[in-house]
Backbone as a chain_set.jsonl record, in Angstrom:
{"seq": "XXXXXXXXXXXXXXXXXXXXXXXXXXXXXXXXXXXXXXXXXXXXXXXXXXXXXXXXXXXXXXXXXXXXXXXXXXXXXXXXXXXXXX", "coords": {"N": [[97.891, 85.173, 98.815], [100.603, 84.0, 97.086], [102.057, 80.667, 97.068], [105.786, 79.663, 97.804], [107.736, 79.738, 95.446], [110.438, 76.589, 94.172], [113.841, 77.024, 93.981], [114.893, 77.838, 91.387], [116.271, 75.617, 88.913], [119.837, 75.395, 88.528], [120.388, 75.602, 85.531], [119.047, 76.832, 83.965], [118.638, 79.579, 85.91], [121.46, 80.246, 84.881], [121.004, 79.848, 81.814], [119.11, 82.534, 82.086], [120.962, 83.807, 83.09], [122.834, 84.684, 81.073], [121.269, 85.734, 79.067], [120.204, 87.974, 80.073], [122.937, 89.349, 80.478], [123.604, 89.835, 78.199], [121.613, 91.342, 77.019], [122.363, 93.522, 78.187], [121.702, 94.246, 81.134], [121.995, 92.854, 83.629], [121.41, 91.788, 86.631], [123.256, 92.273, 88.746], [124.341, 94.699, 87.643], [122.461, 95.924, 87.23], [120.202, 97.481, 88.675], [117.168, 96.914, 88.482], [113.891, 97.142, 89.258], [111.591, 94.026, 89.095], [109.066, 94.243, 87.737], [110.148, 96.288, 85.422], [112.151, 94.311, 84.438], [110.328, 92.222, 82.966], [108.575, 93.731, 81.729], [110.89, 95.144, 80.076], [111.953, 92.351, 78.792], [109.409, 91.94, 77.328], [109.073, 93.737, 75.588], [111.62, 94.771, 74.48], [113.036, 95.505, 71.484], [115.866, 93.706, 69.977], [118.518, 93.047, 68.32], [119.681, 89.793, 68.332], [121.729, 87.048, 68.427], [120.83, 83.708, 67.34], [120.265, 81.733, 69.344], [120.185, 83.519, 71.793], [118.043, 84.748, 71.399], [115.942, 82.881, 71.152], [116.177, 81.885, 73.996], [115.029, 84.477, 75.189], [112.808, 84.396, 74.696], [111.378, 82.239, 75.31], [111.702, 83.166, 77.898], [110.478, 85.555, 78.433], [107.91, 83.921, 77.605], [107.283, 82.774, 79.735], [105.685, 81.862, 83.128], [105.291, 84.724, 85.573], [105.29, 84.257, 88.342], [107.321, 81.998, 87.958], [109.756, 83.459, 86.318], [109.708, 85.586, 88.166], [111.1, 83.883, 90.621], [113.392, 82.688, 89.322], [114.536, 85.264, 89.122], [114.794, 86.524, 91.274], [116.672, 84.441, 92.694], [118.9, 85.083, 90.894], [119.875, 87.531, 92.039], [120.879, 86.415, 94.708], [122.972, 86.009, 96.733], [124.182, 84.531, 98.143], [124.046, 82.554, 95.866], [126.351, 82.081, 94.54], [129.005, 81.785, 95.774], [130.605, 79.373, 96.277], [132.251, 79.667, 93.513], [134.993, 80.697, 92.239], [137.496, 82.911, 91.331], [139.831, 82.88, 88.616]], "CA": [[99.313, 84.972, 98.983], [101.106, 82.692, 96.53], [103.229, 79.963, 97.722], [107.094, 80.006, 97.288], [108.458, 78.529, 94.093], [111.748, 76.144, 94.365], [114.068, 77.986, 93.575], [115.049, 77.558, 89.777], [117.294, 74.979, 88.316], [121.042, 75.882, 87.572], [120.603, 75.414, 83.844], [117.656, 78.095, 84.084], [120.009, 80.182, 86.02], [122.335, 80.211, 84.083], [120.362, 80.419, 80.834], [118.708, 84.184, 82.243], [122.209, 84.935, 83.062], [123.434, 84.625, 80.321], [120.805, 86.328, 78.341], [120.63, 89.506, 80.775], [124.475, 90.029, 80.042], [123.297, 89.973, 76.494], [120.779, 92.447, 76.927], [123.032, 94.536, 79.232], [120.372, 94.153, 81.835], [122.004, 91.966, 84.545], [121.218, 92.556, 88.585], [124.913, 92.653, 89.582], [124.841, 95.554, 86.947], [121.014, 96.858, 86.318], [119.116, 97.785, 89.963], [115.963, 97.406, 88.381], [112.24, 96.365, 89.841], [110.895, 92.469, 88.759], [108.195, 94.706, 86.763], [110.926, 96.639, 83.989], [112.606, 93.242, 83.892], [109.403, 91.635, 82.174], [108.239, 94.95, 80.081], [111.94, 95.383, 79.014], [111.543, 91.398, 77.815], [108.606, 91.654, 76.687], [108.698, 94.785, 74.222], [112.247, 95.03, 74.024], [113.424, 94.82, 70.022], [117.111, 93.624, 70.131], [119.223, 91.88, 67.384], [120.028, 89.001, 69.108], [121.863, 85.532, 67.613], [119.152, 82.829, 67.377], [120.327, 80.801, 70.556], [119.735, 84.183, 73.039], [116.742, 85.122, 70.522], [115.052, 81.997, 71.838], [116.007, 82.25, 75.151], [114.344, 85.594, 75.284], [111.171, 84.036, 74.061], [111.372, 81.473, 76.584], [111.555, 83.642, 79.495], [109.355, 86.333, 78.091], [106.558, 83.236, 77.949], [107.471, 81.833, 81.83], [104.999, 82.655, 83.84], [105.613, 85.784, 86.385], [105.747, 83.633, 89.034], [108.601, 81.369, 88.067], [110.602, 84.034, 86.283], [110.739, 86.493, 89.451], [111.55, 83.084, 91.206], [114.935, 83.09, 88.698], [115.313, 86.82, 89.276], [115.314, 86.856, 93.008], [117.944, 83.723, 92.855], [120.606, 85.777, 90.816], [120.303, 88.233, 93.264], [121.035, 85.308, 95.898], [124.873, 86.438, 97.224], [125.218, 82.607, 98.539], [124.569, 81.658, 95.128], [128.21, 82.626, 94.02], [129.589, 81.804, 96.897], [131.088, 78.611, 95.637], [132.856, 80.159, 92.623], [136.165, 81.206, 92.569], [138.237, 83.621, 90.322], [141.261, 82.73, 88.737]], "C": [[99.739, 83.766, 98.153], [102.362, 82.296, 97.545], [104.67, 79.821, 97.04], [107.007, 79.06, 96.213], [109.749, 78.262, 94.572], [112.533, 77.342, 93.847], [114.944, 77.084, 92.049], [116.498, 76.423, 89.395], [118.307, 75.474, 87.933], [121.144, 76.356, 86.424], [119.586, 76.66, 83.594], [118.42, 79.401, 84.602], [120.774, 80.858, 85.241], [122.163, 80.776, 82.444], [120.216, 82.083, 81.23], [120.004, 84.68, 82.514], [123.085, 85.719, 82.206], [122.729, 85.956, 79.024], [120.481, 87.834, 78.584], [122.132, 90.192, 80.886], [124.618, 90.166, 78.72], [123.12, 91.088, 76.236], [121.218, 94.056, 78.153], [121.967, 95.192, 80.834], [120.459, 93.13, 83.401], [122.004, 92.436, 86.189], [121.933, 92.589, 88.949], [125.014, 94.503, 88.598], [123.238, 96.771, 86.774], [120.153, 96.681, 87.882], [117.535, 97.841, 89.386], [115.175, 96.423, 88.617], [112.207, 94.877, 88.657], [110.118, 93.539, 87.55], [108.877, 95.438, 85.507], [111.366, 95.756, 83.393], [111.599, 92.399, 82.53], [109.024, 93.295, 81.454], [109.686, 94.615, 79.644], [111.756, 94.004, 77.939], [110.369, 91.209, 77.173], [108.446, 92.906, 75.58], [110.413, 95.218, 73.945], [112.691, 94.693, 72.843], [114.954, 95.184, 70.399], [117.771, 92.658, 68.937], [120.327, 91.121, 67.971], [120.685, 87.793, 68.132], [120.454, 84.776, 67.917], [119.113, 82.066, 68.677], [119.97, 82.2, 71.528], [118.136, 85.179, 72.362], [115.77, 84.252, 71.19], [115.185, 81.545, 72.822], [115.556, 83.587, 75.786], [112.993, 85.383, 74.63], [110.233, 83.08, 75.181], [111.393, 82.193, 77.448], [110.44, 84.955, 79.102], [108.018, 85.282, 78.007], [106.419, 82.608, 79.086], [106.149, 82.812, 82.296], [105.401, 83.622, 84.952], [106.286, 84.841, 87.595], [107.148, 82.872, 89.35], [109.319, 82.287, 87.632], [110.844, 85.175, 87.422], [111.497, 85.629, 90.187], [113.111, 82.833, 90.833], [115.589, 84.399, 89.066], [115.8, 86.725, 90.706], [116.55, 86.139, 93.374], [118.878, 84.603, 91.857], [120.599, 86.893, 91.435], [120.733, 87.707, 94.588], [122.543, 85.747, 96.217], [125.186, 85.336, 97.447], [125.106, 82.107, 97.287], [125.81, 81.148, 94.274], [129.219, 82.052, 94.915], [130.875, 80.807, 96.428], [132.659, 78.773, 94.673], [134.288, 80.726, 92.873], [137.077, 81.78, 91.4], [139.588, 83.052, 90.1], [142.157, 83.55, 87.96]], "O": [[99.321, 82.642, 98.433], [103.138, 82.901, 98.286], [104.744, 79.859, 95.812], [106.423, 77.982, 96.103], [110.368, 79.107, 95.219], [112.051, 78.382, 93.399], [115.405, 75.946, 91.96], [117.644, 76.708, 89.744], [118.155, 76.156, 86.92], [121.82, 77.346, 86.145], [119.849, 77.351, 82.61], [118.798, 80.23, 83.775], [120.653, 82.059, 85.001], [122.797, 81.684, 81.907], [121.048, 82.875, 80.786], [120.272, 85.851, 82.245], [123.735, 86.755, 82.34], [123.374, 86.764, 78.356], [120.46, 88.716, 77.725], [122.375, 91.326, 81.299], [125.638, 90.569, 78.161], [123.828, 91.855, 75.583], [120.635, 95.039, 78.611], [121.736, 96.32, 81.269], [119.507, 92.763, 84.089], [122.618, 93.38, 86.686], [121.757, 93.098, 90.056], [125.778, 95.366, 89.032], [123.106, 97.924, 86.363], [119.502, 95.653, 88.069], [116.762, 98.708, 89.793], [115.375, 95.228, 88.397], [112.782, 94.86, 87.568], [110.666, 93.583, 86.449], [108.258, 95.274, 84.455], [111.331, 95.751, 82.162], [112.048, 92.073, 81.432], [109.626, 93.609, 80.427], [109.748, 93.742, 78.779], [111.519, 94.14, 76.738], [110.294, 90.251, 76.404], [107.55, 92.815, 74.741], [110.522, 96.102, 73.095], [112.884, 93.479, 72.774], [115.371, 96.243, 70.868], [117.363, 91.504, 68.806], [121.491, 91.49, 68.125], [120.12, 87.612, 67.054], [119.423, 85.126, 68.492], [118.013, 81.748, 69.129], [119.144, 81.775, 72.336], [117.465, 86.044, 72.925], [114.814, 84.764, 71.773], [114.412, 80.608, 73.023], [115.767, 83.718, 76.991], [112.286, 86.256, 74.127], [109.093, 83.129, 75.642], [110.755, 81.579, 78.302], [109.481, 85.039, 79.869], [106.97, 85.821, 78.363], [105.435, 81.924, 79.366], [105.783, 83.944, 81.979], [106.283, 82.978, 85.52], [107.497, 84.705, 87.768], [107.862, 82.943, 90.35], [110.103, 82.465, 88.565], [111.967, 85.642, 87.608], [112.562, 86.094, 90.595], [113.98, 82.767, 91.702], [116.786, 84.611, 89.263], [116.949, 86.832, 91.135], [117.414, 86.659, 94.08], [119.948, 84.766, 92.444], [121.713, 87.408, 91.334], [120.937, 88.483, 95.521], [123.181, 85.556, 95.182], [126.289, 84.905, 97.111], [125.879, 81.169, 97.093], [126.049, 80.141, 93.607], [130.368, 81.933, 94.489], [131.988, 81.293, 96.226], [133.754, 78.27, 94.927], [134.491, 81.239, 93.974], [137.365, 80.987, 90.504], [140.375, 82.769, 91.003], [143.375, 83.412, 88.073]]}, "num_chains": 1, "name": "protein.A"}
């Protein structure tokens, strides 16, 4: 049994959020398993700018551990909570 990871820094957050609305791939929008998430980043070829190019390099080399630890928080419903539309 591994032990919980914190749960991920804002800026981390934020980063995968950013880069799964890139890759049209985000969990408000894409129901899919922890395990497609990492194959799709890891063999998906996408022509990306260079700033979500190397944030897709970066989370494709995280270890499993911490990136499901990001995934499971943007599925978090309180983490929005905050936010407010205008």
């Amino acid at each position: 049994m591994q032990p919980d990871l914190p749960t991920p820094d804002e800026s981390v957050l934020a980063d995968l959020e950013s880069l799964l609305i890139a890759l049209d791939m985000h969990p408000m929008f894409m129901r899919q398993p922890f395990k497609i998430l990492r194959l799709n980043l890891r063999e998906m070829k996408a022509e990306l700018p260079p700033d979500l190019a190397a944030l897709k390099a970066r989370f494709t080399a995280m270890p499993d551990a911490e990136l499901l630890a990001a995934w499971g928080a943007l599925h978090n419903p309180f983490r929005l909570q905050d936010r407010v539309l205008n």
